[in-house]
N, C-alpha and C positions, 0 to 999 in steps of 0.2 A: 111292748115298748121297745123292745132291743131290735127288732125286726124294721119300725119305725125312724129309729135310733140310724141302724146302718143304711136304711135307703136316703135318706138324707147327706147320709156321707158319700154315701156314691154316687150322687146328685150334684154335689160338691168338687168332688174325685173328678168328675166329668167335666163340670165346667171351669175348672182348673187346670187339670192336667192337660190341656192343650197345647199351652206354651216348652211345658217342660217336656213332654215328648217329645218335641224336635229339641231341643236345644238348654239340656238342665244345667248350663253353665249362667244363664239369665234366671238367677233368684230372687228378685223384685219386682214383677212385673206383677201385676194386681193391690199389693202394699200402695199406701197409701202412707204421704211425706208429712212425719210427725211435727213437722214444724206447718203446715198447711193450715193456714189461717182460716179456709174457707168451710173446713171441712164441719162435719156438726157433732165438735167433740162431747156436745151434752149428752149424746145420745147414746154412749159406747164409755162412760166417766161414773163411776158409782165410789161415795164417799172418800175418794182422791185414790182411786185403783182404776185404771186403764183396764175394761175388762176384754181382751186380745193379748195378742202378742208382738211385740218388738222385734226385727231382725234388720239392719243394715238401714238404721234407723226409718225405717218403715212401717206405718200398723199395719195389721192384719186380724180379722175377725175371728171369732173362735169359729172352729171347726175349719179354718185353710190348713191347706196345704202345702205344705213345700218341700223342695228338695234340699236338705241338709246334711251334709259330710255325706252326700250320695247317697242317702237312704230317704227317704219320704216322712214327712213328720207333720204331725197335726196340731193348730194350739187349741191348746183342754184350759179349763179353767183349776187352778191348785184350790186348797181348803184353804188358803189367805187371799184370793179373788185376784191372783195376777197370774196375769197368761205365761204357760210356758210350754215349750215347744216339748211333743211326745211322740216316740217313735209309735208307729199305728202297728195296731193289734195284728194278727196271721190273717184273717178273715177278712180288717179291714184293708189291707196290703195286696189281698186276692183281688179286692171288689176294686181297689185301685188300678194294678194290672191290666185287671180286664177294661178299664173304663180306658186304657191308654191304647188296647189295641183298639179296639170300637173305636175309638178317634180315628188311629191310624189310615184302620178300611174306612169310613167313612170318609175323611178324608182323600184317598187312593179313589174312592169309587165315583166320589163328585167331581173329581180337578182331571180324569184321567179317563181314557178309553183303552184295554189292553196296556202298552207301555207306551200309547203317546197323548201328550196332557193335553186338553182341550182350553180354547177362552172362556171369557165371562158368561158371551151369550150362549155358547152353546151348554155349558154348565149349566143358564138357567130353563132353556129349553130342555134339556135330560130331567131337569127335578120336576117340569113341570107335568112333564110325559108320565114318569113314575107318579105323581102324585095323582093324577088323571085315571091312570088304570090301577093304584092301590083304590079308590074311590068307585069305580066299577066295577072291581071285584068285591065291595063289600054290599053293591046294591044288587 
C-alpha cells in the first residue's frame, strides 16, 4: 500500500511541479478560485468540511503540492476532515526532486538542441523521430 501510496505522489510531484521549477515565486497556479461558482463543489464538500486545502484563497486537492515558505508541502487530510498543508516526508521530498529534474531534462531535451533552442515544428519532428525508433527498437 505505501509503495502504491508514493507512486501516486510522484505522479502528482510530476504533474505539478512543472510550474514551480521554473518559477516557485507563482503559488496559485493549479488552485482553483473558491469563490468559482462553476466549479462542482459537491463533489470535494463532505458534511460541511471542504475535504483539500485553502491557500491564497485558492482550493487545492488533497495530495497537491506546493511551495510554501520555500519548502514543498502536501495537503493531507487532519482526523477533523479539513485539509491542511504538510511538509512531505524525506522519501517523499526525494521522489519530488527527482521528478523536478526529469522535468527539467525533459524539458532541455525537447525545446533545445546542444545550447541552441529549436521551434515548434522541429520539436515536433524530434519527438516524432524518437518515437518512431523507440517503436523499432521494441519490434
Amino acid at each position: 500500500m505505501t509503495l502504491i501510496r508514493l507512486a501516486i505522489i510522484a505522479l502528482c510531484m510530476v504533474f505539478t511541479a512543472g510550474p514551480y521549477a521554473e518559477e516557485s515565486a507563482n503559488l496559485t497556479d493549479g488552485g482553483i478560485s473558491v469563490s468559482d461558482k462553476n466549479f462542482p463543489w459537491q463533489l470535494v464538500v463532505d458534511r460541511g468540511k471542504i475535504l483539500g486545502c485553502v491557500y491564497d484563497n485558492k482550493f487545492y486537492s488533497l495530495g497537491a503540492i506546493l511551495i510554501l515558505e520555500s519548502l514543498p508541502r502536501k495537503c493531507e487530510l487532519a482526523s477533523d476532515r479539513n485539509g491542511i498543508w504538510e511538509q512531505l516526508t524525506e522519501a517523499e521530498l526525494l521522489l519530488w526532486q527527482e521528478s523536478i529534474e526529469e522535468q527539467q531534462a525533459t524539458k532541455q531535451e525537447a525545446n533545445y538542441i546542444g545550447n541552441d533552442p529549436i521551434n515548434d515544428e522541429e520539436a515536433r519532428l524530434i519527438r516524432y523521430l524518437r518515437s518512431a525508433k523507440k517503436r523499432a527498437d521494441t519490434q
